[in-house]
Every structure is written in structure tokens, then in C-alpha cells.
mmCIF file of the C-alpha atoms, coordinates in Angstrom:
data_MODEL
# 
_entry.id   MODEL 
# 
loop_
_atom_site.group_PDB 
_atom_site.id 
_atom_site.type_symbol 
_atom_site.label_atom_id 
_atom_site.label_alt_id 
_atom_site.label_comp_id 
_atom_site.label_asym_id 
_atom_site.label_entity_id 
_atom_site.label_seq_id 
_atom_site.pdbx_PDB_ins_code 
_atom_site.Cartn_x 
_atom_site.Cartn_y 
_atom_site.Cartn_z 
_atom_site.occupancy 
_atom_site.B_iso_or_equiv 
_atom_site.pdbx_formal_charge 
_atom_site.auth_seq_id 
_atom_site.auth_comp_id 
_atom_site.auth_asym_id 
_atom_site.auth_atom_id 
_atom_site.pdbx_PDB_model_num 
ATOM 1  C CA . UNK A 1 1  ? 23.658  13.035  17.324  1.00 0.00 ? 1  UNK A CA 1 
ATOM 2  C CA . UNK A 1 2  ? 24.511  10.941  14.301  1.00 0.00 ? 2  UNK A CA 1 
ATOM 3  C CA . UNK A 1 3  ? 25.380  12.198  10.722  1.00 0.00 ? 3  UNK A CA 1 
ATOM 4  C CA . UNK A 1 4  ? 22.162  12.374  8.837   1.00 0.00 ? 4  UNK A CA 1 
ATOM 5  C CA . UNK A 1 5  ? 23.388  9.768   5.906   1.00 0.00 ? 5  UNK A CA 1 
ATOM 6  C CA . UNK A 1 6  ? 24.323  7.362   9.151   1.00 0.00 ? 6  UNK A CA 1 
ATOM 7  C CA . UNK A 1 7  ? 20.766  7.219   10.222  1.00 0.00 ? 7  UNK A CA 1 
ATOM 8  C CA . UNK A 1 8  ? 18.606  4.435   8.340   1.00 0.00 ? 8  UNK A CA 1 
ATOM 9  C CA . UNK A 1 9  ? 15.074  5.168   8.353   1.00 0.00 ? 9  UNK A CA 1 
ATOM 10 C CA . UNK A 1 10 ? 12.474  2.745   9.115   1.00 0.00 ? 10 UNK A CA 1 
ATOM 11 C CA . UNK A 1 11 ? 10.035  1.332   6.591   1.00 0.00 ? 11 UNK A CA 1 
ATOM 12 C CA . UNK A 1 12 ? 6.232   2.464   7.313   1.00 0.00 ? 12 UNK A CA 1 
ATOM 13 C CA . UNK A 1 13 ? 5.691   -1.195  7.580   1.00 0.00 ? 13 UNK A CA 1 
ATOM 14 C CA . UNK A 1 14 ? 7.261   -4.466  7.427   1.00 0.00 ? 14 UNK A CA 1 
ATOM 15 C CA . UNK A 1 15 ? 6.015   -7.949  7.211   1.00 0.00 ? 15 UNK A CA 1 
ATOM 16 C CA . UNK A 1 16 ? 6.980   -9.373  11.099  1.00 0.00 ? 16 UNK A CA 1 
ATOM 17 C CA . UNK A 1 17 ? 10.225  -11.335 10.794  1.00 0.00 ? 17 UNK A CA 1 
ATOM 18 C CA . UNK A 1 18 ? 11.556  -12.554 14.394  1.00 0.00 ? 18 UNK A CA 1 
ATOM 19 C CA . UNK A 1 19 ? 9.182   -14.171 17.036  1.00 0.00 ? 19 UNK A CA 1 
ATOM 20 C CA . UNK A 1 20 ? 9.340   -11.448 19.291  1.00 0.00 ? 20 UNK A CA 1 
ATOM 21 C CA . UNK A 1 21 ? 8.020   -9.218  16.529  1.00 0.00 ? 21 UNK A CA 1 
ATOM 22 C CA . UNK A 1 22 ? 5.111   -11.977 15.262  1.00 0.00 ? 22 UNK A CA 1 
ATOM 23 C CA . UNK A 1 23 ? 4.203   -12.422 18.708  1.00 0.00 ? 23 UNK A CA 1 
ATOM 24 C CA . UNK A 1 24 ? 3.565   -8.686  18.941  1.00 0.00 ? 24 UNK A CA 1 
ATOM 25 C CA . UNK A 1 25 ? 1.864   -8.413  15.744  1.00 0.00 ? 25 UNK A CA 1 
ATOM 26 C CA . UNK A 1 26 ? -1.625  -8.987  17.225  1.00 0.00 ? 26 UNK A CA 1 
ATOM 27 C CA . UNK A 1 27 ? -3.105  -6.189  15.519  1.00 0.00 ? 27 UNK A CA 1 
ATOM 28 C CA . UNK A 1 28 ? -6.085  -6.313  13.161  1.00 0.00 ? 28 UNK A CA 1 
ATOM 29 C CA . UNK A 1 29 ? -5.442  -3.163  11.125  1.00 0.00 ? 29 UNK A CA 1 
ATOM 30 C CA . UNK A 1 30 ? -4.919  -3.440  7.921   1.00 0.00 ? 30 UNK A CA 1 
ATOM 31 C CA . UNK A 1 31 ? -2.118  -3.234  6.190   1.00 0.00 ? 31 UNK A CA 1 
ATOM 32 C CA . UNK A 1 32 ? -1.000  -0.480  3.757   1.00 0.00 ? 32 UNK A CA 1 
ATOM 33 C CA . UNK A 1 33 ? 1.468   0.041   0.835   1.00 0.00 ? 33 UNK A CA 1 
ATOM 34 C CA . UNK A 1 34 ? 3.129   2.645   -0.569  1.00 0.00 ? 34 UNK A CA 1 
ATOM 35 C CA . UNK A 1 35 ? 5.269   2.957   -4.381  1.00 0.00 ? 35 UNK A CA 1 
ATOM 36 C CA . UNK A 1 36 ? 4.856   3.409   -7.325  1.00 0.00 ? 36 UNK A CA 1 
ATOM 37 C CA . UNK A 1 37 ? 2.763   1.914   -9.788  1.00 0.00 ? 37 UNK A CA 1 
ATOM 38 C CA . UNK A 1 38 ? 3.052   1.840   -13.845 1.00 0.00 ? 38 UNK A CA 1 
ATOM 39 C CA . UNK A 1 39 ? -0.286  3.043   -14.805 1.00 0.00 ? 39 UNK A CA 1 
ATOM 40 C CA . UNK A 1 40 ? -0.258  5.976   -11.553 1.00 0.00 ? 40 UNK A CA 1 
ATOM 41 C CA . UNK A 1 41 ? 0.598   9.357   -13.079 1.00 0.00 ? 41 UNK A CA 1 
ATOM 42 C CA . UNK A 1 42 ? 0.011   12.354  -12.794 1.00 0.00 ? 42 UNK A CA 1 
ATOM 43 C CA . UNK A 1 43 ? 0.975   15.881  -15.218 1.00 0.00 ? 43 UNK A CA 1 
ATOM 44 C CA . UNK A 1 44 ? 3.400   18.039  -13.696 1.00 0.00 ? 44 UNK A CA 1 
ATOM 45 C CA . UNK A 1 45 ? 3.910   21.264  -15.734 1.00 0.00 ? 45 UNK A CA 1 
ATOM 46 C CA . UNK A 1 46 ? 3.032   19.374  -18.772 1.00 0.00 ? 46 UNK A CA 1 
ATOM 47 C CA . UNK A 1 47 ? 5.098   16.649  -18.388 1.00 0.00 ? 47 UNK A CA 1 
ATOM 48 C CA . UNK A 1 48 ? 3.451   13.163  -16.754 1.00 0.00 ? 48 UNK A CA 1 
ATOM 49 C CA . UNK A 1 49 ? 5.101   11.823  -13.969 1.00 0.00 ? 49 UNK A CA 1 
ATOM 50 C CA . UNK A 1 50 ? 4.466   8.794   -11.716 1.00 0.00 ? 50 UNK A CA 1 
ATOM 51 C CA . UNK A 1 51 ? 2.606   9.396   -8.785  1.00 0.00 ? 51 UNK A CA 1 
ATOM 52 C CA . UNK A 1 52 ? 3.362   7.888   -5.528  1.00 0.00 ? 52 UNK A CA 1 
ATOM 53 C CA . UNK A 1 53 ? 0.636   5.545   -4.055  1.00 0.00 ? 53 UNK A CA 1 
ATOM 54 C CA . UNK A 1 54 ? -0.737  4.879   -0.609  1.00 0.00 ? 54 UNK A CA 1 
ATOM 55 C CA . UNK A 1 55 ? -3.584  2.270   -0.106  1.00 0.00 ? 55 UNK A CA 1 
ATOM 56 C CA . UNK A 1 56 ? -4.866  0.413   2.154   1.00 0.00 ? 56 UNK A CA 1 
ATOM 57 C CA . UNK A 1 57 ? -4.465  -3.855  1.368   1.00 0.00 ? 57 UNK A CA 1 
ATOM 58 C CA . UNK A 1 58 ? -8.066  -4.016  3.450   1.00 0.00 ? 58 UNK A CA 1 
ATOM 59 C CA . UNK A 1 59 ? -6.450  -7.338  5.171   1.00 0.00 ? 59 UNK A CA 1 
ATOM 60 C CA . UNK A 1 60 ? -4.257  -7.876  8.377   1.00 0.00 ? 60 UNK A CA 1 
ATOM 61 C CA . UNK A 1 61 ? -2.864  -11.019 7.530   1.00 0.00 ? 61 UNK A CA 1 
ATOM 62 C CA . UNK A 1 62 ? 0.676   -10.863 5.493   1.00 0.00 ? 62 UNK A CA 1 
ATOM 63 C CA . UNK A 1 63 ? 0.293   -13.277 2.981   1.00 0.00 ? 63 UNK A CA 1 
ATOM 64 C CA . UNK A 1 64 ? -2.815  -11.935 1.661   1.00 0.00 ? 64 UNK A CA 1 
ATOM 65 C CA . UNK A 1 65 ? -1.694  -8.284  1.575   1.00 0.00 ? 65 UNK A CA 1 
ATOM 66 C CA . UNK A 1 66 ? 1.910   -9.934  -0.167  1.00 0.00 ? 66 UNK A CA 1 
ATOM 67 C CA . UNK A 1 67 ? -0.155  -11.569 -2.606  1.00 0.00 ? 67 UNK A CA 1 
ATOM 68 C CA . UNK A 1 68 ? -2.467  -8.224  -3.206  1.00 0.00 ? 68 UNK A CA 1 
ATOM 69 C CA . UNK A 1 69 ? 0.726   -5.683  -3.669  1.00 0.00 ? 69 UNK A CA 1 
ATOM 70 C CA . UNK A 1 70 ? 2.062   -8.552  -6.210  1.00 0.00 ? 70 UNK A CA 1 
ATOM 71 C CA . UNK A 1 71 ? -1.553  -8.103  -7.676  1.00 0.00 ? 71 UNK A CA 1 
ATOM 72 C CA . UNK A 1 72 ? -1.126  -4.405  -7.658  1.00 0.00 ? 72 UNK A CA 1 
ATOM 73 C CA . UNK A 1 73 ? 1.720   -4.602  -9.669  1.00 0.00 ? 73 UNK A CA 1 
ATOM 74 C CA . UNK A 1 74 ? 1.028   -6.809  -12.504 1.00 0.00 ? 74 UNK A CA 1 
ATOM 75 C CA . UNK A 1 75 ? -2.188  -4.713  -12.921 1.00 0.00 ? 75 UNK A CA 1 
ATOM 76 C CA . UNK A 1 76 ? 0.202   -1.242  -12.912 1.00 0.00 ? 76 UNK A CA 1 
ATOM 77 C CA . UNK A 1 77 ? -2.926  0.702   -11.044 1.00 0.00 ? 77 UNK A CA 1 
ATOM 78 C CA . UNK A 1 78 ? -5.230  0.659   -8.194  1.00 0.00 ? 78 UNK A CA 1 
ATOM 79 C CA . UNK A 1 79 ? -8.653  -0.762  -8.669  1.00 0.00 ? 79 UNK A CA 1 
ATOM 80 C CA . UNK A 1 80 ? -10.848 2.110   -9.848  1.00 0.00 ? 80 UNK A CA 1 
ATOM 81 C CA . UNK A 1 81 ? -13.938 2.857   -7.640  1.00 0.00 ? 81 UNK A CA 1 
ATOM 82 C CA . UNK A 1 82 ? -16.568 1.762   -10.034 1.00 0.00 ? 82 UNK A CA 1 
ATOM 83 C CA . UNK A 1 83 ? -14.970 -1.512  -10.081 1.00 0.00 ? 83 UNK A CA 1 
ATOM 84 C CA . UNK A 1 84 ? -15.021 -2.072  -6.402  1.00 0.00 ? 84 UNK A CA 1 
ATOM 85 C CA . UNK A 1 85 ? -18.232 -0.993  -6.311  1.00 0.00 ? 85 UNK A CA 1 
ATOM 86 C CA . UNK A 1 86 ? -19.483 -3.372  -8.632  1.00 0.00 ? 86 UNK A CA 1 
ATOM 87 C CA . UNK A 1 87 ? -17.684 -6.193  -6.739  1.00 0.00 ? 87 UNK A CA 1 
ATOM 88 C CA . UNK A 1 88 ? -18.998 -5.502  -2.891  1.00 0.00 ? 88 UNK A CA 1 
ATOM 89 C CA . UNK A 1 89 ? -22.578 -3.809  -4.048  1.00 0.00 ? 89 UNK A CA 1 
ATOM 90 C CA . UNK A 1 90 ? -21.972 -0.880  -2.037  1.00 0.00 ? 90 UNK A CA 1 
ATOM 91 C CA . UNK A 1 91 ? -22.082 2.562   -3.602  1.00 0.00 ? 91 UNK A CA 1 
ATOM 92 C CA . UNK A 1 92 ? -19.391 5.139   -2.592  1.00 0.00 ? 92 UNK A CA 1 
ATOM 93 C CA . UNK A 1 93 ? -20.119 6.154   1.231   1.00 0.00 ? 93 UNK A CA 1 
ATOM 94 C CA . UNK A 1 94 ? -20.365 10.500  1.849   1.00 0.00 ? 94 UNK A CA 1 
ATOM 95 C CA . UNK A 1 95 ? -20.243 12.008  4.666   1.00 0.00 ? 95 UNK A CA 1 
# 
């Protein structure tokens, strides 16, 4: 059994590096993020704090979901649901 500050942990998910690893990565989920964001708070006993983030990039390929986290960040917030309404048409799906 090792030490607990010995043991690294994993990332949830990592851009492929080696060829064994690309060659595996035949997967068409999409890819997700997680962090922090400027504009992401929330109030915590009257204080606001920043609130940790986990999305959905909506695209398997690497680049694209690279270029959408550096998105993410300049903007300092998710895209709000009206917006991405507006943008594909569709209202907000209920079940």
C-alpha cells in the first residue's frame, strides 16, 4: 500500500499523447472539462465563492474541445441557456 501523498491521481481526462493511447482513442464521446471559471460563483454563507465547473465540450475531437476550454476562459462563464438556444433553435428539452 503506498503513502497517500505518494499516490498521483489521474486527471478525469487527458488529451491522448503516445500512439498507443491515440490509437485507442476511438471513442466518439465527448469530451468534458472541469475548473474554475471567473464569472462561476456561487454565495457561501454570505460570502461569494467560485464554483467549480463541469461541462460537456459537445465535440470528440481534441483540438476543437482545446480551442472551446480556451474559449471558456476568455469568456470567464459558461454559455447561458438562452443563448444556446438562440444559436441551435431548439428550446430546452424536459423530461
Amino acid at each position: 500500500m503506498y503513502p497517500l501523498s505518494a499516490v498521483q491521481p489521474k486527471p478525469d481526462t487527458y488529451r491522448p499523447t503516445t500512439r498507443k493511447d491515440q490509437k485507442k482513442d476511438t471513442c466518439a464521446c465527448p469530451a468534458w472539462c472541469r475548473g474554475y471559471l471567473a464569472q462561476e460563483t456561487k454565495s457561501v454563507k454570505g460570502k461569494l465563492r467560485a464554483r467549480r465547473i463541469f461541462a460537456s465540450l459537445d465535440t470528440p475531437d481534441w483540438t476543437a474541445a482545446e480551442t472551446e476550454v480556451a474559449r471558456l476562459y476568455e469568456r470567464g462563464s459558461l454559455p447561458s441557456l438562452a443563448a444556446t438556444d438562440q444559436a441551435t433553435g431548439k428550446g430546452a428539452v424536459t423530461v
